[in-house]
C-alpha positions in Angstrom: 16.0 -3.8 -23.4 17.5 -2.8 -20.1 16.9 -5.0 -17.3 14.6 -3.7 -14.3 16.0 -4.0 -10.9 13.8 -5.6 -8.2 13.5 -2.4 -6.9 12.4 -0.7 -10.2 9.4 -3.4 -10.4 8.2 -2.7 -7.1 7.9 0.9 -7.9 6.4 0.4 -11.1 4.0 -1.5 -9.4 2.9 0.9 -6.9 2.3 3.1 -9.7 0.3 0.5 -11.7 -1.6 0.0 -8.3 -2.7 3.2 -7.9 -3.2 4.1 -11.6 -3.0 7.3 -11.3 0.8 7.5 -11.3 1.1 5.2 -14.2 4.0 6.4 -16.3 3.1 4.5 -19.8 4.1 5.8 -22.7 1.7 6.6 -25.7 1.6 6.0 -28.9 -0.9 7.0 -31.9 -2.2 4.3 -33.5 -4.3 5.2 -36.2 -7.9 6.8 -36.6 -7.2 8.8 -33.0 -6.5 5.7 -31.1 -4.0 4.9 -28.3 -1.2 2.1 -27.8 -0.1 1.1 -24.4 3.5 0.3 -24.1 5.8 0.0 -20.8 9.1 -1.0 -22.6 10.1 2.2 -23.1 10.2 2.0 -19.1 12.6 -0.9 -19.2 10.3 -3.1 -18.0 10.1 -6.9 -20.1 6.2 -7.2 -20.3 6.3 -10.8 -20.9 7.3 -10.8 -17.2 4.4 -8.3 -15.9 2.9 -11.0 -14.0 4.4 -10.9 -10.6 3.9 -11.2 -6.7 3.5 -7.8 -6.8 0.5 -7.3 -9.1 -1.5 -10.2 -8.2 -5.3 -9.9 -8.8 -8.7 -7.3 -8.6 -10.7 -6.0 -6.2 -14.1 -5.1 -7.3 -16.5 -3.2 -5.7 -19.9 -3.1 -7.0 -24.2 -2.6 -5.8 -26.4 -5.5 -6.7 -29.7 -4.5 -8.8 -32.0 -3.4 -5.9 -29.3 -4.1 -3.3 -27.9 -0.8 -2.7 -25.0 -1.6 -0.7 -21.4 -2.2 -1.3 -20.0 -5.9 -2.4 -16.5 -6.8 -2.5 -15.4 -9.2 -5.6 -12.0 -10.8 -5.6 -10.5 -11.9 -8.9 -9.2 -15.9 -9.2 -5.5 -14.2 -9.3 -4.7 -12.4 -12.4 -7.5 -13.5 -14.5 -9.1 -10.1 -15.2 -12.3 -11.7 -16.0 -13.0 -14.3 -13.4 -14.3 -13.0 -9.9 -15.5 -14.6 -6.9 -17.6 -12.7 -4.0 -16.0 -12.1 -0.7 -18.1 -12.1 2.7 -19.8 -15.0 1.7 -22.2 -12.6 -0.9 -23.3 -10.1 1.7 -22.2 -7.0 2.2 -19.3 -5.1 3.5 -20.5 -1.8 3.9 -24.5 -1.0 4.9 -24.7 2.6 5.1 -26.7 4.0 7.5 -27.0 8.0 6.9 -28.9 9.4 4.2 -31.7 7.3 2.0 -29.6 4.3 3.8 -29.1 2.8 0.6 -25.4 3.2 -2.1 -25.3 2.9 -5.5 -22.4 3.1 -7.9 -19.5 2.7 -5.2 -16.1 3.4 -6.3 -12.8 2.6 -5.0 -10.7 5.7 -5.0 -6.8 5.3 -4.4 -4.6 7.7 -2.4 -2.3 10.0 -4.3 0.4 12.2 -3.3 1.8 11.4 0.8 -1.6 9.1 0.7 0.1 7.1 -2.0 -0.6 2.9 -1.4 -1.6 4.2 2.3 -4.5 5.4 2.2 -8.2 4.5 -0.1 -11.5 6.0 -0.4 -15.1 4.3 -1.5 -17.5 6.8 -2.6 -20.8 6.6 -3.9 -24.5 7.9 -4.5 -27.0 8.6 -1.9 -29.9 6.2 -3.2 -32.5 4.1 -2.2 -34.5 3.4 -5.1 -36.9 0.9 -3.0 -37.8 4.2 -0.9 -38.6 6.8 -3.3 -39.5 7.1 -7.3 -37.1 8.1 -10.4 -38.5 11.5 -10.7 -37.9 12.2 -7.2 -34.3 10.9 -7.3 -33.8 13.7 -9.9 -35.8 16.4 -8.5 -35.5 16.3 -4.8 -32.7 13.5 -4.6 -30.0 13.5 -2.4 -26.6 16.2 -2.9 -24.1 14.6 -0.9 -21.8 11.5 -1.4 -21.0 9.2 0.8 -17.4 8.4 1.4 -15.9 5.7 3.7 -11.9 5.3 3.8 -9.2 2.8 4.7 -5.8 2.0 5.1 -5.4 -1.2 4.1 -8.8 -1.8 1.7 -10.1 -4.1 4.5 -11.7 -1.8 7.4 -13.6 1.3 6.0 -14.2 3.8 8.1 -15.6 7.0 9.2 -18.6 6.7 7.2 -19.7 10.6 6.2 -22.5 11.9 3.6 -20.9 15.1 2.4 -23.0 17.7 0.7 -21.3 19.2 -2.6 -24.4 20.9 -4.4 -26.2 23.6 -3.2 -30.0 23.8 -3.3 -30.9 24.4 -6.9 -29.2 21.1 -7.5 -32.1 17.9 -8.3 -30.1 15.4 -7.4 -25.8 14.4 -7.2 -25.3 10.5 -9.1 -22.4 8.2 -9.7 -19.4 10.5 -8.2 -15.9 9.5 -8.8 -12.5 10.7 -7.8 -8.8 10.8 -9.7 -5.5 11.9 -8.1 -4.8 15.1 -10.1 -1.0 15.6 -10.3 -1.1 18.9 -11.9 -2.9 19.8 -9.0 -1.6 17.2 -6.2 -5.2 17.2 -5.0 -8.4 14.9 -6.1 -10.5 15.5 -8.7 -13.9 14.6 -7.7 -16.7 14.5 -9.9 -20.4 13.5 -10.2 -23.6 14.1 -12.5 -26.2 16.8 -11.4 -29.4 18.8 -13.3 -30.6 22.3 -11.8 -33.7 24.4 -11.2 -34.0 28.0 -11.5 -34.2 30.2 -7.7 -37.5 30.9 -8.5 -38.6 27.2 -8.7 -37.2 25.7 -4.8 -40.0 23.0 -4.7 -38.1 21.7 -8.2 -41.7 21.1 -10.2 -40.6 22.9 -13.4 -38.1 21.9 -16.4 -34.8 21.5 -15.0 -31.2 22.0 -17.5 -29.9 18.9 -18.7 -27.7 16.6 -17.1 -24.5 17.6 -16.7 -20.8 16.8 -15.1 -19.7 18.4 -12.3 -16.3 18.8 -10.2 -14.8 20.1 -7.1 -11.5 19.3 -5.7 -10.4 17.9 -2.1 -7.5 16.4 -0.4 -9.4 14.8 2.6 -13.3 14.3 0.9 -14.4 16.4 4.0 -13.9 19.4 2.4 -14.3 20.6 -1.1 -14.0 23.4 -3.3 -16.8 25.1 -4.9 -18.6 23.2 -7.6 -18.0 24.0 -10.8 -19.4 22.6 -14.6 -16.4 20.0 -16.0 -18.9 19.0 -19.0 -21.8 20.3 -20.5 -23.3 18.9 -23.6 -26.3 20.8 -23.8 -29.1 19.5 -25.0 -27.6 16.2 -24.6 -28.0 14.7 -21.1 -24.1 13.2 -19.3 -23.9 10.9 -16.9 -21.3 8.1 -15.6 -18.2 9.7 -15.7 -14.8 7.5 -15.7 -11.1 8.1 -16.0 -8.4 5.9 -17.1 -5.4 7.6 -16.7 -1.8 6.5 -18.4 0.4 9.0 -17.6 0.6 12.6 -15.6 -0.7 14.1 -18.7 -2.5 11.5 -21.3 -6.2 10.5 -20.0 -9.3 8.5 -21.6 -12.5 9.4 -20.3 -15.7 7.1 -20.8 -19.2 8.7 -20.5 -22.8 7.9 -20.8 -25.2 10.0 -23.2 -28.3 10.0 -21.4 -30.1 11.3 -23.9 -29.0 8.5 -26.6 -28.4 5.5 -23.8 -25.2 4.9 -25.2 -21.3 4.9 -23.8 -18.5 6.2 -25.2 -14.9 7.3 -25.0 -12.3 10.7 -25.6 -9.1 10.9 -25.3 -6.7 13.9 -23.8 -2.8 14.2 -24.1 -2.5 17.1 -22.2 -4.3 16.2 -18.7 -7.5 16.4 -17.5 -8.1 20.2 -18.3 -6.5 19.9 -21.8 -8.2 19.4 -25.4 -10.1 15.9 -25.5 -11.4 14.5 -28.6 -13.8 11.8 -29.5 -12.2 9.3 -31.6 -14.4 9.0 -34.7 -16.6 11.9 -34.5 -19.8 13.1 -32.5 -21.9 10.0 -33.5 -18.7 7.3 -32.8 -19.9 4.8 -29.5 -18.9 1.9 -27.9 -22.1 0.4 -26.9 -25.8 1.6 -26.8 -28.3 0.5 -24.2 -25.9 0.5 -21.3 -24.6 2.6 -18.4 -21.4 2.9 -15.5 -18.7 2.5 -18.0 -15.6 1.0 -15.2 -12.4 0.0 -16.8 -9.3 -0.7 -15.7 -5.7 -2.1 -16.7 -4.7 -5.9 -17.6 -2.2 -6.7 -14.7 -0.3 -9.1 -17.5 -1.0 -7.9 -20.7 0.0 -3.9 -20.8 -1.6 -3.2 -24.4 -4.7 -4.3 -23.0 -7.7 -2.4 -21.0 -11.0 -3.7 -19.6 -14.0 -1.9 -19.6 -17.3 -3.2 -17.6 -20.7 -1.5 -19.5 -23.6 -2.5 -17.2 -26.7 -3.8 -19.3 -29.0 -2.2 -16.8 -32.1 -3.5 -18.7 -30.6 -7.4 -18.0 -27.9 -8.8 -16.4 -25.9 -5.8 -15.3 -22.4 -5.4 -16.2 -20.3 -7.5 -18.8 -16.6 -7.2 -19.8 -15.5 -5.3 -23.0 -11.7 -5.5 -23.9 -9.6 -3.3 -26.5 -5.7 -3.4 -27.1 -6.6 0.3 -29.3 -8.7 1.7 -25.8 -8.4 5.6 -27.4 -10.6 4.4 -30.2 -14.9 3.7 -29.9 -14.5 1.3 -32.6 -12.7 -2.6 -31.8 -14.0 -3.1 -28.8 -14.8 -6.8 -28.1 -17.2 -8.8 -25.6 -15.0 -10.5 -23.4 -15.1 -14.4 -22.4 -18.2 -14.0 -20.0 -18.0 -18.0 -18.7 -16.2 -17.0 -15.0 -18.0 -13.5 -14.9 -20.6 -13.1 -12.2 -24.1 -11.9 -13.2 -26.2 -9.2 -11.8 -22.8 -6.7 -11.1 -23.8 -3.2 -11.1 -22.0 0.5 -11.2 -19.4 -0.2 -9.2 -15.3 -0.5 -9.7 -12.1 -2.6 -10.2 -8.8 -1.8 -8.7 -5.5 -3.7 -9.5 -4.3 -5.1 -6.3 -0.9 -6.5 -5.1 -0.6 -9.9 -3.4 -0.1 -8.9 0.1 -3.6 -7.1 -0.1 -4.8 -9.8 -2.4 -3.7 -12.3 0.7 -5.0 -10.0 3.4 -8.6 -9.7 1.6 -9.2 -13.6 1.1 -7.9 -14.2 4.8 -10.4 -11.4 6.2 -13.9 -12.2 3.5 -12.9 -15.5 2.4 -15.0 -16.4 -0.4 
């Protein structure tokens, strides 16, 4: 195995950090699923643990708190978080319904690379309006706040992506394409015909949708990225493990369950799901957020929130391109109540900066 430089780690890790750039290799692993290896980068992954990759940041809404709270991880421990700000919030927004759900930590790719992060998130005030409303007449913007150094968010903006036959616009999230070298932003919508603006008839089923940006000011036309018809989609999220190899988890509305494909060929290429049409990870839950173990490489996280209970709870795989093998994590240091919301490897100056500025 060769030995990694100092200054081959720290690169590595700015790719871990952003996720996006992660340059793991892949290899099949039976039944359609994916291994996760970084030796073939030269890398020992008994040492993964180091000063540079030192802990999460979570970002999550609270049941009928729709605003954003920041989690901080006890160091590397994927599994054990601690809330920051003393429990309140971090961000209130204050345009639209007032009120975020499902906020997601976006990090910068391309010249924005480990300088730049976005938080974005659904218009949504459940406390002020009805669930048939949300759908019909709900909100089609997201709201986005950015940073620089994942402790001040700024310039606060509600940011209108649908046009007017849209119902509503839920649970948006963002990946660095690098095919593209823009973002891929994406969110869940339903439609009404022209001919129905007051949105009292049948609408189409719920389905994905994407434009891209490179500021999340401006965005290209809206276009379908999946349709399942009859079958209802919702909470969309991307792991990516290289420039070209992708999973994607997803909610079936229809069926309440969550479940997983795979792509080797980026985000536009041919995606499967690993043990047919009817193959799922877990019914009865929602917001599917995973992320990477900082030590363990062969090893993803995946929060499902158990909307119905206690929120979200940690799944784990070390086969993540499979539906089949996932585990419930150890659940003892896990906070309760945790809804749609994100986790984002972080390195230990911002790990530092974070517990100086929010304490916890």
């Amino acid at each position: 195995m060769v030995q990694a430089t100092p200054k081959a780690l720290w690169a590595l890790a700015a790719l871990l950090f952003t996720w996006s750039s992660l340059a793991a290799s892949i290899k099949s692993r039976g039944s359609g699923g994916l291994f996760l290896d970084l030796a073939d980068l030269g890398v020992d992954v008994t040492k993964r643990q180091t000063n540079n990759l030192a802990g999460y940041l979570g970002a999550f809404f609270l049941g009928a708190d729709p605003y954003v709270y920041f989690y901080l991880s006890n160091g590397n421990d994927a599994l054990s978080f601690r809330a920051l700000n003393r429990g309140q919030p971090v961000i209130r927004p204050t345009k639209g319904t007032t009120g975020v759900r499902d906020p997601t930590i976006v990090p910068g790719g391309g010249s924005e690379l480990g300088k730049k992060w976005y938080i974005i998130g659904t218009d949504l005030h459940i406390g002020r309006t009805t669930w048939d409303a949300a759908q019909r007449t709900g909100s089609r913007g997201i709201f986005v706040w950015e940073s620089t150094d994942l402790i001040n968010w700024t310039n606060e903006r509600l940011v209108t992506v649908e046009d007017a036959t849209a119902g509503m616009v839920w649970a948006p999230e963002a990946i660095w394409d690098p095919a593209k070298g823009q973002y891929l932003v994406h969110w869940a919508s339903k439609f009404y015909p022209t001919s129905d603006p007051r949105h009292t008839g049948n609408p189409t089923n719920i389905r994905m949708r994407y434009a891209y940006t490179s500021d999340f000011k401006t965005f290209s036309a809206p276009q379908t990225l999946i349709d399942k018809n009859p079958t209802n989609i919702i909470d969309l999220n991307y792991l990516p493990l290289s420039p070209t190899s992708f999973l994607r988890f997803m909610k079936d509305e229809t069926r309440k369950t969550v479940f997983v494909e795979v792509s080797n060929n980026g985000l536009f290429g041919t995606w499967t799901r690993p043990g047919g049409d009817g193959a799922i990870i877990q019914s009865g839950v929602e917001g599917p957020a995973s992320y990477l173990d900082n030590v363990d490489p062969r090893k993803v996280h995946l929060l499902l929130d158990f909307y119905g209970s206690d929120g979200y709870r940690p799944f784990e795989s070390t086969n993540p391109g499979s539906n089949s093998g996932w585990v419930g994590s150890n659940r003892n240091n896990f906070p309760k109540n945790l809804r749609h919301g994100s986790v984002l490897p972080i390195n230990g100056t911002v790990y530092e900066a974070l517990r100086q500025r929010w304490g916890v």
